[in-house]
C-alpha positions in Angstrom: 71.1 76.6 115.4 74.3 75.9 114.2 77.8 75.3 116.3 80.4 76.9 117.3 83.8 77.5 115.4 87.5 78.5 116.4 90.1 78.8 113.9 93.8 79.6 114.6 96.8 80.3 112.1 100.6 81.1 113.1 102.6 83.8 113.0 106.1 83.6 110.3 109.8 84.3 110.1 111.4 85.3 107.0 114.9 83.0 107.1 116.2 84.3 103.6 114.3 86.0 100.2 112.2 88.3 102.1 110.6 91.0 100.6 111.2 89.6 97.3 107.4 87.8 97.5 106.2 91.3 96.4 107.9 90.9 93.3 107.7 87.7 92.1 110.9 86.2 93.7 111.7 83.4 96.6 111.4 83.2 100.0 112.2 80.6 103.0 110.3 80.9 105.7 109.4 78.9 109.1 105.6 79.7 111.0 106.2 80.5 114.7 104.8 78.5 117.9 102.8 81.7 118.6 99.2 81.9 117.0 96.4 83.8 116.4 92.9 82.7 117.5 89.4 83.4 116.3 86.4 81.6 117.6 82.8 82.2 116.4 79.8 81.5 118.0 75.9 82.4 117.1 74.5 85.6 119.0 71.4 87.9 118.8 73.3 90.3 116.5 76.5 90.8 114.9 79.2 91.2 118.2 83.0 91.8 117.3 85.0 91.2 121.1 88.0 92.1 121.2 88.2 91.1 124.8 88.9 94.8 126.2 86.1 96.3 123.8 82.9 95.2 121.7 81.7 96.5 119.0 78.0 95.7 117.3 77.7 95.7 113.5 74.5 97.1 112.6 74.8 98.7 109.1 77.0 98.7 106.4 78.6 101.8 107.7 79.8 100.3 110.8 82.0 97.9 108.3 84.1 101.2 107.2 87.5 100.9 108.3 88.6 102.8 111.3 91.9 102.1 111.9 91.4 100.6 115.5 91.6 97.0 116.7 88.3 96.0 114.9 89.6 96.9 111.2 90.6 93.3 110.8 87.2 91.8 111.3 85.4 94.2 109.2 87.4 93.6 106.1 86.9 90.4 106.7 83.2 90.5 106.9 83.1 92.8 104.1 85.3 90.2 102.4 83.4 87.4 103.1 80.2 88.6 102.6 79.0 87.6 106.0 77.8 90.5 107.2 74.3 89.3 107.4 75.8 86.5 110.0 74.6 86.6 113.6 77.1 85.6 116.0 79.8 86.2 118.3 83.4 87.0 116.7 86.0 87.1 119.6 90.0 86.7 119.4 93.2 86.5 120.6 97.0 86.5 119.9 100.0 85.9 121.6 102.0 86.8 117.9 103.5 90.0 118.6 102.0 92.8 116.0 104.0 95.7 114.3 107.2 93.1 114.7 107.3 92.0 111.1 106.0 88.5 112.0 102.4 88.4 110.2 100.4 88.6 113.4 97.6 90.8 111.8 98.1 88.2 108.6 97.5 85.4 111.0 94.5 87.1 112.1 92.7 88.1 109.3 93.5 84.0 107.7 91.6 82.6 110.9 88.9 85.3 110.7 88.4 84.4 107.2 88.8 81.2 107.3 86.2 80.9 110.8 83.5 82.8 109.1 83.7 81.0 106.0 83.1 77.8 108.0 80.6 78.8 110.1 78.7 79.7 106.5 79.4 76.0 105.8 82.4 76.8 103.2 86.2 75.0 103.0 88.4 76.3 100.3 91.9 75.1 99.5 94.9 76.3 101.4 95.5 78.1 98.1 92.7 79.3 97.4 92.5 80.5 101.0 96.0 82.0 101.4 95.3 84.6 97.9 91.6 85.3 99.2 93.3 86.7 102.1 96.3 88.2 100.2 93.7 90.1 98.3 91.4 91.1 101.6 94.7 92.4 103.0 96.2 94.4 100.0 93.0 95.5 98.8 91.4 97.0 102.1 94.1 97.4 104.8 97.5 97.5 103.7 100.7 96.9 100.9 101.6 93.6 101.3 103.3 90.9 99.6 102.3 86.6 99.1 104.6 85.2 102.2 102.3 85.8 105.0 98.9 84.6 103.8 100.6 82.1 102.3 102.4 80.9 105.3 100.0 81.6 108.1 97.8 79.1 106.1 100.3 76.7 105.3 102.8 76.6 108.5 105.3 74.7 108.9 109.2 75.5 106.8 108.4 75.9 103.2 110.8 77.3 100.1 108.1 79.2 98.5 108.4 80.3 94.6 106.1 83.4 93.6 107.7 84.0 90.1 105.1 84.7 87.5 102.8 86.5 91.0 103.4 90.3 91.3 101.3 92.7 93.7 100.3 94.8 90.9 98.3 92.0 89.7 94.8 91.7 89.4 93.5 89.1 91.6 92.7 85.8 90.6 95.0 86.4 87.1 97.9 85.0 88.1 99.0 81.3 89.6 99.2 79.8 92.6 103.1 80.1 94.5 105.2 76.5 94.6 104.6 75.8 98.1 107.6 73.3 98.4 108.1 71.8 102.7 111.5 71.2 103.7 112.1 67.8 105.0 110.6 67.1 109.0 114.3 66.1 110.1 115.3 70.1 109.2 115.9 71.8 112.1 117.7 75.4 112.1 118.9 76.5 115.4 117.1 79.8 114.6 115.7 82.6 117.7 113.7 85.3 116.6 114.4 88.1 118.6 111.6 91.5 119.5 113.7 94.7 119.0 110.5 97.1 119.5 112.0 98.8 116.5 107.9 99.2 115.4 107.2 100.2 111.8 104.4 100.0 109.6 104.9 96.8 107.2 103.0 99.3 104.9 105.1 102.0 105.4 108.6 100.3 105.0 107.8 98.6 101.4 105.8 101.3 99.9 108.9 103.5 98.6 110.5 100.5 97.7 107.5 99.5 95.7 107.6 102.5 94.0 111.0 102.7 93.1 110.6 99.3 91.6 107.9 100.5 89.2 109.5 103.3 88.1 112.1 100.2 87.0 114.9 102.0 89.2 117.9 99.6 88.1 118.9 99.3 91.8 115.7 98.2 93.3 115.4 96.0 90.4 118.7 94.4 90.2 118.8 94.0 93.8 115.0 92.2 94.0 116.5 89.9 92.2 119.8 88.9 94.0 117.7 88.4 96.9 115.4 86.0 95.4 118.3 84.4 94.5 119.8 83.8 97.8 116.2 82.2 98.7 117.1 79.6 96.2 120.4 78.8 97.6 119.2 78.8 100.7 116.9 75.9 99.6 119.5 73.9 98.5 121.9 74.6 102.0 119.0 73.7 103.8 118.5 70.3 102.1 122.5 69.9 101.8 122.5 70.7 105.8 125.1 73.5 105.2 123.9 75.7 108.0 127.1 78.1 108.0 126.1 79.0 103.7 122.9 80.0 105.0 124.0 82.2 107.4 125.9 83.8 105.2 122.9 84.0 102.8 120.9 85.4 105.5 123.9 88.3 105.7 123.7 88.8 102.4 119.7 89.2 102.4 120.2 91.8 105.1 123.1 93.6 103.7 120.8 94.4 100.4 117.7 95.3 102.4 119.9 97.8 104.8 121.4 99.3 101.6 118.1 100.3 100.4 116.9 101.5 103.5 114.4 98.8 104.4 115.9 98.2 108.4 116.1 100.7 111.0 118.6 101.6 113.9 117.0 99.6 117.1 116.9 95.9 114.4 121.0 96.7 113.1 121.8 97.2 116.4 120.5 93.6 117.7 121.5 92.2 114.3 124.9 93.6 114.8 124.8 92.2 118.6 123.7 88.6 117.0 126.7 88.4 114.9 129.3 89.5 117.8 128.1 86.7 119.8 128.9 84.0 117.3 125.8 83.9 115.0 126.6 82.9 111.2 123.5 84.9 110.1 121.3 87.4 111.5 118.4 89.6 109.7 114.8 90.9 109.7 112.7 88.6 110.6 110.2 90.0 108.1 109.4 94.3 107.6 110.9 95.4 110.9 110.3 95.2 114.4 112.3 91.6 114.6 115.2 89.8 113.7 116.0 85.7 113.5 119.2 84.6 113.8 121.4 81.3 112.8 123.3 80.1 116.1 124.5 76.6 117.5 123.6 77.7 121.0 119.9 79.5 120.4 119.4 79.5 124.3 122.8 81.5 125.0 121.9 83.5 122.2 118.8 83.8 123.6 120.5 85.3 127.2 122.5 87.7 125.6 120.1 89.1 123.7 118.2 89.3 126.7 120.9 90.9 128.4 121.1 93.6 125.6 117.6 94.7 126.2 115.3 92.7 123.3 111.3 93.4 124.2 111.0 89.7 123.7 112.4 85.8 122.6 110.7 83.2 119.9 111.4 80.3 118.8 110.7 79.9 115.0 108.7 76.2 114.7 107.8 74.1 111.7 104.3 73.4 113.5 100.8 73.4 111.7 99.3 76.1 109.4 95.4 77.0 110.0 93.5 75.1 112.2 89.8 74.8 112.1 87.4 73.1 114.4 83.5 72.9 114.3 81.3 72.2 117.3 77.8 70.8 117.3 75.6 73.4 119.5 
């Protein structure tokens, strides 16, 4: 009989390049101390817990998608062939979802991950981060390299994705650069919950096809942004926090001017700024903003004050976790 096995991945924030990982640009970006958690234990059957609910898998049809909470375990059953398996799949998250910070991403990279192991297979964090990437794309939504990619890897990474384009087939093109910043770099960052909800899917999906159709200001504007990204890198590493908040304004200025941000995020990003942030955008699709300030924790109040849904704290801590246990 075999053990037991829990796997956990973080949540992300978008500092600067974001959503340029679609499109073969640059992106910094910082995991979050909040995580997603999947733990799988053997069973008489196939049991998906979603704590308030269970579902039992007991035919291939019962892996068709259903857009409800247990979508993200079936493609990853599907995906990982392990649909045969006999156990217990249960999980939990304290990564807010619909905010833009990869919390179904983090998800589906522990599921995957967890059932992979319990089958007695490890890949790469590579590997793993564009098996996920293509589980994702492929079966539940439009989506981009960053967040497999960083729920697996954690911590503060410049990340290059030129050469990698969604359109891709998968498997065809290379691996991102996966370059950490420096353990000494901290960035006096909060991430602040708007509730401004929106589908990741349903934000980049005009955009995306605007930029196939090669419209010149899509295009041209992909590309300043991915840009920025590798400014930002060299602020970071040069300490210049105040360039990168202005990066970060810059980032957010492009995205708003293609319509990627929504009323409730502008009005906290605005709100940010007015209280002495040097920069202040989406945190990823929508939902969330971060925001540069050399006081986070009075940032922090008056954003409370203004009536966010929630507070973060963006943290270079560890990328997936996994942990066997003999039965």
């Amino acid at each position: 009989m075999k053990g037991t096995v829990t796997a956990s991945s973080p949540g992300r924030v978008g500092f600067v390049g974001n959503p340029t990982d679609m499109y073969g640009g640059s992106v910094i970006s910082c995991s979050t101390k909040e995580r997603a958690r999947v733990t799988i234990q053997p069973a008489d059957c196939l049991i998906l817990d979603a704590g308030a609910e269970q579902r039992v898998i007991a035919s291939p049809d019962d892996l068709v998608t259903r857009e409800d909470i247990f979508d993200i375990a079936r493609v990853a059953l599907a995906g990982t062939e392990s649909a045969d398996l006999r156990v217990r799949i249960s999980w939990s998250t304290d990564i807010p979802f619909r905010a833009g910070l990869s919390g179904s991403t983090a998800l589906l990279v522990s599921m995957v991950a967890g059932l992979l192991a319990f089958r007695g297979i490890r890949h790469s964090p590579y590997h793993q981060a564009e098996l996920v990437r293509g589980i994702e794309y492929r079966n539940l939504t439009f989506c981009g390299y960053q967040d497999a990619y960083m729920c697996t890897f954690g911590g503060l990474h410049y990340m290059d994705f030129r050469g990698k384009e969604f359109h891709l087939e998968y498997g065809t093109d290379p691996y991102a650069t996966m370059e950490p910043m420096p353990a000494s770099v901290i960035l006096p960052a909060v991430v602040v919950i708007t509730g401004g909800q929106r589908v990741s899917g349903g934000v980049h999906t005009p955009l995306r096809e605007r930029w196939l159709a090669g419209e010149s200001e899509v295009v041209e504007a992909y590309n300043a942004i991915a840009a920025l990204a590798r400014d930002g890198k060299k602020a970071i590493l040069e300490n210049r926090l105040d360039t990168l908040g202005k990066l970060m304004n810059e980032n957010q200025a492009i995205t708003h001017s293609l319509g990627g941000s929504n009323p409730e995020d502008d009005r906290f990003i605005e709100l940010a700024r007015q209280a002495g942030a040097s920069g202040a955008k989406l945190a990823g699709s929508s939902g969330a903003i971060v925001a540069l300030h050399e006081s986070p924790r009075e940032l922090a109040r008056v954003m409370t004050e203004a009536g966010a849904a929630g507070i973060l704290e963006p943290a270079p801590g560890p990328g997936l976790e996994i942990e066997q246990k003999d039965p």
